[in-house]
Residue, then its C-alpha position, 0 to 999 in steps of 0.5 A: x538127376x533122373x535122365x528124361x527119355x523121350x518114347x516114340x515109334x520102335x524103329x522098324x525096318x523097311x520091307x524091300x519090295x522083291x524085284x519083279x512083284x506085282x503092285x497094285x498099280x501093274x494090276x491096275x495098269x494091266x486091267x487099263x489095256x485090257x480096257x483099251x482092248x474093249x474099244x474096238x475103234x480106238x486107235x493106239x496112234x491116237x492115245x498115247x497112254x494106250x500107245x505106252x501101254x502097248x509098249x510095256x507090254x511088247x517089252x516088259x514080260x512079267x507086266x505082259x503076263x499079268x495083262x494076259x491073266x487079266x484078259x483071261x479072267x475076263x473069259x478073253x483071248x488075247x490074239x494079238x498085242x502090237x502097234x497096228x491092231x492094239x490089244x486086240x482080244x476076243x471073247x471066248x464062248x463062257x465070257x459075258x463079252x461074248x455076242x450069241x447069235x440067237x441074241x444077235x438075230x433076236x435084236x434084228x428079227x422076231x423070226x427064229x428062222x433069221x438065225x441061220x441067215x444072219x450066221x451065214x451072212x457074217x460066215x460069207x463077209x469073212x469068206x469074201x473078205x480073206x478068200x485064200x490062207x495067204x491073205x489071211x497070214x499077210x498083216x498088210x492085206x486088206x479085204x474089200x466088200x460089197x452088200x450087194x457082193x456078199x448076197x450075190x455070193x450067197x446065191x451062188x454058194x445056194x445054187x451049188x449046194x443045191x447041185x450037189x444035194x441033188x447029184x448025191x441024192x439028198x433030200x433038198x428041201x429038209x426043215x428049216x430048224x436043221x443046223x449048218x450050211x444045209x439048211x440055211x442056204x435053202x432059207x437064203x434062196x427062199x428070201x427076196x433080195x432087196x424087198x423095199x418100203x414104200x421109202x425105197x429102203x431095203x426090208x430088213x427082213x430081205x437078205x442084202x438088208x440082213x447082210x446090211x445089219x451085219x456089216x454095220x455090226x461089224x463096223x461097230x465093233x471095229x472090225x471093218x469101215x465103210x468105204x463107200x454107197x455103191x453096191x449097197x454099201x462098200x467096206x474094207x476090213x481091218x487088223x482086228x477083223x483080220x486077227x478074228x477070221x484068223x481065229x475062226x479059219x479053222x472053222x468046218x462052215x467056213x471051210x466049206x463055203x470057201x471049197x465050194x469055188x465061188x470067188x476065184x482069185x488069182x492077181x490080187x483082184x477078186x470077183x464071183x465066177x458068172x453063174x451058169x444059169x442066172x435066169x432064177x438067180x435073184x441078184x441085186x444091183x451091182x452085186x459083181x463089184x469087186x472088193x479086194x484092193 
């Protein structure tokens, strides 16, 4: 009798997964915080698959490291992960996340020119809003400004530009393609405050409307809220905001807009220090309100 044999499938031994191995569905999980952190506006709080995410990361180290990699593949930095600011990243200068001012001023204005001005009036709302180093290294601190604030400020930081160019000599009226603090602060003196349309609504070529285009950027994106109408519109800043001027601080432009003294603070309460001369000084409407809490 001949024994029948059934064939089948060779046995074949399972493969261990090693401990600590990256699966597909780590990579996919990583890339999904990294997705999170591309919403500015969205709350850890209110998504509890972000909230989970976030917990992982803080307490799975090999999962951290993979959402950092894929962060950096993106051409992101990564400046904080934690509870109250998410995943918050910024885009490093090579990254197709990255805003470029030209770009930015050109979506806002056909004048080439409106470049510095548009730079200078983000480099003056992170000024106002975290004047000292301590506010910017207290997580619990929260900046308040005002569009009226801002362009008071700016006016202020022209006219001691403008005192120090002439006590050292220099020449006072340059062109108006020259790069930095020099340059812009003469075009900002130049341009009317307000402006309006036959509607009253403020020029955007003015520049509280130029600061009003870059606060209302920088609610979009999750870096500050508005508060309130007074002063051409009232805001208050956030984690993120906080972590980015952290991350610009060391910058040569902010630093020196920040010695020039303009917004003296010394109990928590801020306000612009009174011109000497405000007779040419072209401020708009209620442009001392404060805006530190």
């Amino acid at each position: 009798m001949t024994e029948h044999v059934e064939w089948g499938e060779p046995d074949v031994p399972a493969v261990p997964v090693p401990t600590g191995a990256v699966t597909p569905a780590d990579a996919a999980d990583g890339a999904r915080l990294v997705a999170f952190g591309l919403q500015p506006k969205l709350q850890p709080a209110r998504d509890q698959e972000y909230a989970e995410l976030l917990r992982r990361y803080r307490e799975d180290p090999a999962f951290a490291r993979l959402a950092d990699a894929v962060a950096t593949g993106l051409g992101l930095v990564v400046l904080e992960v934690s509870p109250r600011a998410g995943m918050a990243v910024t885009a490093a200068e090579d990254s197709v996340f990255a805003v470029r001012m030209g770009d930015y001023a050109r979506r806002t204005s056909a004048d080439s020119g409106d470049r510095f001005l548009h730079g200078l009036a983000h480099l003056a709302v992170a000024a106002m809003a975290f004047p000292r180093p301590e506010d910017l290294a207290d997580d619990g601190y929260i900046g308040r400004v005002s569009v009226n604030g801002v362009d008071a400020f700016v006016r202020q930081a022209c006219r001691r530009l403008e005192e120090r160019a002439d006590e050292q000599g220099e020449n006072t009226d340059p062109a108006t393609d020259a790069p930095g603090l020099e340059a812009a602060w003469r075009i900002w003196a130049r341009r009317s405050s307000t402006g309006a349309t036959k509607d009253a609504r403020r020029l955007a070529g003015s520049t509280t409307g130029i600061i009003g285009k870059a606060v209302a950027f920088l609610t979009d994106s999750g870096f500050l809220q508005r508060t309130g109408d007074d002063g051409g519109g009232t805001y208050r800043t956030t984690a993120r905001y906080q972590l980015q001027v952290r991350d610009m601080a060391g910058s040569a432009a902010m630093a020196e807009l920040l010695e020039l003294g303009i917004v003296p603070v010394t109990d928590g309460t801020a306000s612009l220090l009174p011109a000497e001369d405000t007779e040419d000084l072209e401020l708009a409407a209620d442009a001392g309100l404060p805006f530190h809490s």
